[in-house]
N, CA, C and O atoms as a DFTB+ gen file, in Angstrom:
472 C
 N C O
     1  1     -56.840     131.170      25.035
     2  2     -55.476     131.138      25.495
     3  2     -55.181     129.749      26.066
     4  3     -55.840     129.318      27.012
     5  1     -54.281     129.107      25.549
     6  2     -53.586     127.863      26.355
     7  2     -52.758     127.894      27.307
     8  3     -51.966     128.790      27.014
     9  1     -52.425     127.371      28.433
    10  2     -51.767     127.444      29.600
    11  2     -50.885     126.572      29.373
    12  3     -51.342     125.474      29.054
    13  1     -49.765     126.662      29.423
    14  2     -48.612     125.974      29.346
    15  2     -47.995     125.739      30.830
    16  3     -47.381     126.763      31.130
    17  1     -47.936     124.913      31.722
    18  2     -47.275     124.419      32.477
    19  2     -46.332     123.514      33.333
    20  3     -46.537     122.305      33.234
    21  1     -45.233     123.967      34.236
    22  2     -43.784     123.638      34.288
    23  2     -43.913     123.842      35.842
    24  3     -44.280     124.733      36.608
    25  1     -43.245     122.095      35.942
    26  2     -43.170     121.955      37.708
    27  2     -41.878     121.752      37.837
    28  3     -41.274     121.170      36.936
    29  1     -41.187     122.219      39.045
    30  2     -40.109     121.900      39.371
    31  2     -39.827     121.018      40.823
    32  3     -39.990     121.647      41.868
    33  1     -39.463     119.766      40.899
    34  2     -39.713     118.829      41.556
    35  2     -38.446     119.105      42.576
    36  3     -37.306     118.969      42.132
    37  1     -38.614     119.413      43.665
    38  2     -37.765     119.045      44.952
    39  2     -37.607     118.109      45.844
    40  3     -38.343     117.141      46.036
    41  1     -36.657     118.392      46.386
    42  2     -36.587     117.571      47.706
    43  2     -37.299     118.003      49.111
    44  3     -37.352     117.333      50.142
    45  1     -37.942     119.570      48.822
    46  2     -39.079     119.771      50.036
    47  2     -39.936     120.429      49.417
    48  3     -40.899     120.671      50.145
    49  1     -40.047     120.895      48.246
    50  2     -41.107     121.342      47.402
    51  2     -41.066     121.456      46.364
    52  3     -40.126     121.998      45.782
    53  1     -42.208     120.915      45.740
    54  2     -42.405     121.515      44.299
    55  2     -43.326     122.194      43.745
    56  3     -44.531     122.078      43.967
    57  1     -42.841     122.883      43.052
    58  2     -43.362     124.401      42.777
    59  2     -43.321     124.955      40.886
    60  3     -42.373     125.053      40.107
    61  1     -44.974     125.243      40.692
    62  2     -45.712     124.945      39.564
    63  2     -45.500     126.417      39.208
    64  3     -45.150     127.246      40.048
    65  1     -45.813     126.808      37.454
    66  2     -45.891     128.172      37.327
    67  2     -47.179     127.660      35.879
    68  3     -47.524     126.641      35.280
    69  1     -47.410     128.724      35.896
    70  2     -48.436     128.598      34.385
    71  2     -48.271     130.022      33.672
    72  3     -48.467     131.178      34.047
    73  1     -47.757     129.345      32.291
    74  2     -47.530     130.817      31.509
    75  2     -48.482     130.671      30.153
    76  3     -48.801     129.686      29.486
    77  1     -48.815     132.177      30.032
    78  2     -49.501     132.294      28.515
    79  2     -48.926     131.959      27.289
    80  3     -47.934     131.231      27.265
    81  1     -49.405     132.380      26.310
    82  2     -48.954     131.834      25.121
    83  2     -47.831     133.076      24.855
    84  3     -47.123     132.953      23.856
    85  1     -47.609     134.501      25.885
    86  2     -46.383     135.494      25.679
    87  2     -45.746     135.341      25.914
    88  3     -44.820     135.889      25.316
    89  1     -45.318     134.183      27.365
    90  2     -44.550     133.649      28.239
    91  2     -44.591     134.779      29.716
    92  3     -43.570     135.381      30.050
    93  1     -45.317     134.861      30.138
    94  2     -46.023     135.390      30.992
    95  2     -46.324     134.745      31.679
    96  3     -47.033     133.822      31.278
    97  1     -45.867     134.837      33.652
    98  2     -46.648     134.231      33.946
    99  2     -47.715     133.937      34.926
   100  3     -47.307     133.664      36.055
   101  1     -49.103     133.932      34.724
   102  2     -50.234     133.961      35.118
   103  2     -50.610     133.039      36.233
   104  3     -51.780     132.922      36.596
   105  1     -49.621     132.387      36.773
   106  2     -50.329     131.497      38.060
   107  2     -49.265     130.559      38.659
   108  3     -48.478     129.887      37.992
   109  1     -49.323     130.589      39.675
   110  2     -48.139     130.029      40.570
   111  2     -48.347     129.279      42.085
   112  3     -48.859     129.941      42.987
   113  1     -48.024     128.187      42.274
   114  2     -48.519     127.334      43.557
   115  2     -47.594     126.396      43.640
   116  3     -47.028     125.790      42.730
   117  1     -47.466     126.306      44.852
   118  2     -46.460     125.039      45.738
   119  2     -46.999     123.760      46.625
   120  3     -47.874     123.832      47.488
   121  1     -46.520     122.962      46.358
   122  2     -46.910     122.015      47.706
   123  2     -45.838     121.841      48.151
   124  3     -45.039     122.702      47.782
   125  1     -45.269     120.774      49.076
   126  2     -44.730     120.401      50.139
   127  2     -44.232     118.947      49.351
   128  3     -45.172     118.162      49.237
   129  1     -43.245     118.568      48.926
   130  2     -42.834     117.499      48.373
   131  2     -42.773     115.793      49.474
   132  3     -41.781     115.421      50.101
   133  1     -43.599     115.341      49.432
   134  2     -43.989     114.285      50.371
   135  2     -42.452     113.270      50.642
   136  3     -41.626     112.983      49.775
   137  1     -42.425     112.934      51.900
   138  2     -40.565     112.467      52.244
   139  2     -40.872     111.449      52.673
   140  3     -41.909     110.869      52.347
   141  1     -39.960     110.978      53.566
   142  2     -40.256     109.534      54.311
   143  2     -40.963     108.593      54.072
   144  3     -40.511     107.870      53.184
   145  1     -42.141     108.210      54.606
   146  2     -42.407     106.894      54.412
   147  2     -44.140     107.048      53.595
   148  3     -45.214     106.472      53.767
   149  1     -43.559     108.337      52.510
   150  2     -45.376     108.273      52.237
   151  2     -44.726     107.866      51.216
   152  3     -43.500     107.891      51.115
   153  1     -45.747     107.338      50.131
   154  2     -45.384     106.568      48.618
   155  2     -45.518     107.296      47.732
   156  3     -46.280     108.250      47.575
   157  1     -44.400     106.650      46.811
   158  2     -44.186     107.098      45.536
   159  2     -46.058     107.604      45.073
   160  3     -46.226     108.732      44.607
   161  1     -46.906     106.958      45.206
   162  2     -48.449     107.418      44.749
   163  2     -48.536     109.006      45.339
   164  3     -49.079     109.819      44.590
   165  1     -48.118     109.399      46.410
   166  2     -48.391     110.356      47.309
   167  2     -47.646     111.464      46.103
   168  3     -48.275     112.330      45.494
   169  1     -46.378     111.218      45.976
   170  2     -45.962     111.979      44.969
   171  2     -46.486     112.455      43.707
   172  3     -46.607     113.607      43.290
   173  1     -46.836     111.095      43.065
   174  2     -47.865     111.799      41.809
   175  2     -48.796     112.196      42.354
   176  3     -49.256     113.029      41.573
   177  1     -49.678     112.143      43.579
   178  2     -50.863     112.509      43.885
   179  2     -50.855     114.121      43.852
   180  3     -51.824     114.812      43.536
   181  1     -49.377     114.670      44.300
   182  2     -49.059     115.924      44.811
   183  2     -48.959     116.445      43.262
   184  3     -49.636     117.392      42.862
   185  1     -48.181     115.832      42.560
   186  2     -48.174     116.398      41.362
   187  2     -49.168     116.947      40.582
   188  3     -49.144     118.102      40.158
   189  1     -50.079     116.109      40.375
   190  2     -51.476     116.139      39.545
   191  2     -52.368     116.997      40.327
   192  3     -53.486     117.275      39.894
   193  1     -51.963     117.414      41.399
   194  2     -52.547     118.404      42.245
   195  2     -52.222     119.679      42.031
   196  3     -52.944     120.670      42.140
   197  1     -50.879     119.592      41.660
   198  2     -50.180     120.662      41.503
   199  2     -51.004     121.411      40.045
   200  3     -51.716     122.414      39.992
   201  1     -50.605     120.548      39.057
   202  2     -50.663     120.832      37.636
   203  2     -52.627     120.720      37.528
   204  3     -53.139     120.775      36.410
   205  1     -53.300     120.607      38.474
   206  2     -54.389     120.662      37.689
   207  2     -55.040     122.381      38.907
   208  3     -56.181     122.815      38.752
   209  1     -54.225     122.920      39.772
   210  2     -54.380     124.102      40.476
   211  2     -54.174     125.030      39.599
   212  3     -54.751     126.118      39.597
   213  1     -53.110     124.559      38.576
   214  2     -52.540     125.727      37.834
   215  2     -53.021     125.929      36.587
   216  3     -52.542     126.684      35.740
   217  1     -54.271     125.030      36.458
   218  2     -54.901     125.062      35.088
   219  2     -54.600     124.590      34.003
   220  3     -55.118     125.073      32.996
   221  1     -53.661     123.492      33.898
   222  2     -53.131     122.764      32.788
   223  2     -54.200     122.641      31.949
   224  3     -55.271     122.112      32.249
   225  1     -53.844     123.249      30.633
   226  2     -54.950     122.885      29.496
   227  2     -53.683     122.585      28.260
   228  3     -54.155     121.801      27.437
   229  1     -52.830     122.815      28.047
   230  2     -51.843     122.959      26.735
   231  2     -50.703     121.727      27.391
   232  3     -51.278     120.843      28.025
   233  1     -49.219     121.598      27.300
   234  2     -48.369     121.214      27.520
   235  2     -47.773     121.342      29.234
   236  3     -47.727     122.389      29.880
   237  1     -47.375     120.036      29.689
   238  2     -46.902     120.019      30.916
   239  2     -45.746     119.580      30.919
   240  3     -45.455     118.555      30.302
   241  1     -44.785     120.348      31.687
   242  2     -43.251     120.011      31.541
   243  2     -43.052     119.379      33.223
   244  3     -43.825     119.855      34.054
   245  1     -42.279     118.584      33.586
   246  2     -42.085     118.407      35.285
   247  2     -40.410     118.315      35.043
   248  3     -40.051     117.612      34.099
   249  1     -39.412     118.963      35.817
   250  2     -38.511     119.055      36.043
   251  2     -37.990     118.119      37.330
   252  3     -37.863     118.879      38.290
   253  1     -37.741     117.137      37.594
   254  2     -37.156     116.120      38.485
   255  2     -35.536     116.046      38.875
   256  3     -34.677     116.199      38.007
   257  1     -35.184     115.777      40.383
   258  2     -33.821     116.101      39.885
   259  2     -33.185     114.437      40.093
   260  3     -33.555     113.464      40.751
   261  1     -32.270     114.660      39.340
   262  2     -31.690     112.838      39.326
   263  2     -31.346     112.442      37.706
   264  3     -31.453     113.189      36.733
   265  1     -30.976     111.267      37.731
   266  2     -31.258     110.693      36.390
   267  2     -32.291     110.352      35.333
   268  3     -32.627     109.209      35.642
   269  1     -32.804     110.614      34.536
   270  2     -34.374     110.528      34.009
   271  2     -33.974     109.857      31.981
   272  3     -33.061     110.234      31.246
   273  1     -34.659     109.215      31.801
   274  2     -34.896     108.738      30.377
   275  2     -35.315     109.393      29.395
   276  3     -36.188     110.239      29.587
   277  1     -34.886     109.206      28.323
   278  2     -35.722     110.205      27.432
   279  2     -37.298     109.619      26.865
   280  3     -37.958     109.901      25.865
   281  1     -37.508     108.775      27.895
   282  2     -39.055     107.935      27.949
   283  2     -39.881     108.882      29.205
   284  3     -41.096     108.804      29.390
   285  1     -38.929     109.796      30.025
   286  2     -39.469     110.260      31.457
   287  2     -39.556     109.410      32.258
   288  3     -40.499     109.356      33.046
   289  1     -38.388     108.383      32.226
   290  2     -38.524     107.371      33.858
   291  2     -37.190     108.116      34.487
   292  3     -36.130     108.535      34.021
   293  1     -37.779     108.060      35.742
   294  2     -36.484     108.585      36.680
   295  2     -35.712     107.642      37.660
   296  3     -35.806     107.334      38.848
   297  1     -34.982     107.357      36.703
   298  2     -33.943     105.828      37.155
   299  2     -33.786     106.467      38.977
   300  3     -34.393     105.818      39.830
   301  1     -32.959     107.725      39.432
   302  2     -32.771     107.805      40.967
   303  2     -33.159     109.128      40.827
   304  3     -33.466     109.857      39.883
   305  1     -33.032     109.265      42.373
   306  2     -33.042     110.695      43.138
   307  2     -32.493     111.141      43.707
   308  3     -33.256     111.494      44.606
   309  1     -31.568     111.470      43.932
   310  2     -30.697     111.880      45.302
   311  2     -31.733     112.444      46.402
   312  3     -31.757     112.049      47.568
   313  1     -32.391     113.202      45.982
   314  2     -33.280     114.265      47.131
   315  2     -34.810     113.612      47.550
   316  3     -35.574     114.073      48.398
   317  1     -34.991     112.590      46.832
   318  2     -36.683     111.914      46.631
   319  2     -36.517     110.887      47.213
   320  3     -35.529     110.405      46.659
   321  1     -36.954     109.958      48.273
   322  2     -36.818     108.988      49.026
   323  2     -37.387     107.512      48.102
   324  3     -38.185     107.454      47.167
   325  1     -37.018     106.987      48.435
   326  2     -37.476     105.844      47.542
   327  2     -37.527     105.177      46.084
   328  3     -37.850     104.102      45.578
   329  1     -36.946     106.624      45.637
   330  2     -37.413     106.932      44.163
   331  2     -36.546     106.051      43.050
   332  3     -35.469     106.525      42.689
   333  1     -36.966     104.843      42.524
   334  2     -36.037     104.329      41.307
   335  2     -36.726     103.943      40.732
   336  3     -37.669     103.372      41.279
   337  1     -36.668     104.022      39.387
   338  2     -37.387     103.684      38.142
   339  2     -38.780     104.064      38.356
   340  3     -39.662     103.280      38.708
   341  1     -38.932     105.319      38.124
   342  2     -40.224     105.965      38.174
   343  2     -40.753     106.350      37.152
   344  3     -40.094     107.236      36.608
   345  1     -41.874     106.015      36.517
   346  2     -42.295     106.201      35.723
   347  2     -43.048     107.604      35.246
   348  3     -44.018     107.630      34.489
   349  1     -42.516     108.570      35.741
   350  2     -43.225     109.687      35.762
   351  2     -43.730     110.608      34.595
   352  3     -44.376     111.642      34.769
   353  1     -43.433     110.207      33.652
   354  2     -44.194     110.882      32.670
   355  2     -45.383     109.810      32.051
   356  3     -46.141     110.125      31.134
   357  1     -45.388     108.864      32.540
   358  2     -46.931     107.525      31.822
   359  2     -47.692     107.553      32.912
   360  3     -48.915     107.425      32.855
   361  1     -46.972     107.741      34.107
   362  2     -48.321     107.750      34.969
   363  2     -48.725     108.990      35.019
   364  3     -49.946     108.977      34.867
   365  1     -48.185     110.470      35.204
   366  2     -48.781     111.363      35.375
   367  2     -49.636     111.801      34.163
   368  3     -50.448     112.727      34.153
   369  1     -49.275     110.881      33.028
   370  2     -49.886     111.385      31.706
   371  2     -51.721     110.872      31.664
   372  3     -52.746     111.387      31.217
   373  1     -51.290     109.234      32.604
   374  2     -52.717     108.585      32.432
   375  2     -53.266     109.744      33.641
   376  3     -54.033     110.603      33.206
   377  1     -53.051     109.783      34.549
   378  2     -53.679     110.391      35.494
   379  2     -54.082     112.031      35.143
   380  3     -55.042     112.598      35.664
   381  1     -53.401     112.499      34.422
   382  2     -53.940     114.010      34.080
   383  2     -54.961     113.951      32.119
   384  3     -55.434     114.915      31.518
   385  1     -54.951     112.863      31.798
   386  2     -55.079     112.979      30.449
   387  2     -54.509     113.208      29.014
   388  3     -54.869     113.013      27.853
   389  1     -53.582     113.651      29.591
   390  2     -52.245     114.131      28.111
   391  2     -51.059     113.896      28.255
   392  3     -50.698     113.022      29.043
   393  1     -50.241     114.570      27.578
   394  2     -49.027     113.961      27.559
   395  2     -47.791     114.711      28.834
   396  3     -48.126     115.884      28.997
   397  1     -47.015     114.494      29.379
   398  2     -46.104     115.225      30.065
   399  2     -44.561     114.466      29.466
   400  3     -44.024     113.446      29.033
   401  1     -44.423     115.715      29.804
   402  2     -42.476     116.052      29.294
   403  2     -42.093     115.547      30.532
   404  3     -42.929     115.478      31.433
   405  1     -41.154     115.250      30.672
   406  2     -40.175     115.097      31.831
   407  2     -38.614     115.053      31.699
   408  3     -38.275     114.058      31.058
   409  1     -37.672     115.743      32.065
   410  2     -36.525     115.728      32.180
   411  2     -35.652     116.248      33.424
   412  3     -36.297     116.852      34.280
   413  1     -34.409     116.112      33.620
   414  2     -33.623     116.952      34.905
   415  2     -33.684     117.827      34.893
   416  3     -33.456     118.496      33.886
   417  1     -34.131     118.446      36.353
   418  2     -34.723     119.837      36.696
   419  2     -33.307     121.073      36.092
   420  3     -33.552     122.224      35.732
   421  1     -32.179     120.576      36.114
   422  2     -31.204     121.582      35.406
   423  2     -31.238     121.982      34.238
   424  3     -31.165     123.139      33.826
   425  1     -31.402     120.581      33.418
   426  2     -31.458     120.879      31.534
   427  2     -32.915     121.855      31.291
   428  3     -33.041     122.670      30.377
   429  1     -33.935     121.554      32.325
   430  2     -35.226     122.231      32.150
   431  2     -34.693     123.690      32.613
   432  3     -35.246     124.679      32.133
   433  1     -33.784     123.820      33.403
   434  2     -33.822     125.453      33.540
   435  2     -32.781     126.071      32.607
   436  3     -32.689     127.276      32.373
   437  1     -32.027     125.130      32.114
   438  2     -31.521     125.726      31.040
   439  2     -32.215     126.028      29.635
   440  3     -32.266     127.148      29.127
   441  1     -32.622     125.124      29.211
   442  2     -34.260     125.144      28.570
   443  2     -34.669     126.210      28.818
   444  3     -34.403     127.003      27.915
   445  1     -35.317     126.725      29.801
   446  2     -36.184     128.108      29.838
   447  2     -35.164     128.964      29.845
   448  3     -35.252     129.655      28.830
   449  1     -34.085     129.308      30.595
   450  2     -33.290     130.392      30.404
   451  2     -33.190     130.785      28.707
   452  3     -33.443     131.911      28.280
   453  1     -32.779     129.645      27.860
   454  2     -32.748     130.272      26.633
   455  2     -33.837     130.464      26.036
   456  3     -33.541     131.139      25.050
   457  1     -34.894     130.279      26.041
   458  2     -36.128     130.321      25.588
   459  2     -36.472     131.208      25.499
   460  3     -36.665     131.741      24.406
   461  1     -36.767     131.918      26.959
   462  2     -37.342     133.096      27.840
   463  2     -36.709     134.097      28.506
   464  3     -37.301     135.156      28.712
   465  1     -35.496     133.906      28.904
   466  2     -34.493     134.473      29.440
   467  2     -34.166     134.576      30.880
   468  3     -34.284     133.453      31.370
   469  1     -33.827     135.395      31.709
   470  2     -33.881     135.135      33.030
   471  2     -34.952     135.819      33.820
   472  3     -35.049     135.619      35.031
């Protein structure tokens, strides 16, 4: 079975799910979305924390909210301190090994709504 997993990036938490190949889903964990004056590193640190709790073996999606590229850089943030031109899908990709998706945390829940449903 491959684990497919999808983070949703906040402004005080972000919060991971891992679903089967039924869309089921089998595993779920949060951290605490790092604010103020910790660094952009602290963030991916949290991330790759996130996604490797939840067993990432298949595809990783991260949902960010702000403006984002269809490269996965996240030009701003409204809710993320510091955050411009982030490279978040090349670094989290070198740092976890594979590839990650990245887009705005809305189009991603619209994305799953039709996919999967509510």
């Amino acid at each position: 079975m491959t684990l497919r997993v999808g983070i949703d990036v906040g402004g005080t938490k972000a919060l991971g799910v891992a679903i089967d190949d039924a869309g089921v889903v089998v595993a779920e964990d949060r951290r605490a979305t790092p604010r103020g004056d910790e660094s952009l590193d602290a963030l991916l640190d949290t991330l790759v924390e996130l996604a490797r709790s939840l067993g990432v073996d298949g595809s990783l999606g991260i949902g960010v909210p702000g403006l984002v590229t269809r490269d996965g850089v996240l030009r701003a943030a409204p809710n993320l301190d510091g955050v411009a031109d982030l490279e978040v899908g090349r670094l989290l990709g070198e740092r976890l090994g594979h590839a990650v998706s990245v887009d705005n945390d809305a189009t991603c829940a619209t994305v799953a709504e039709w996919q999967l449903g509510a």
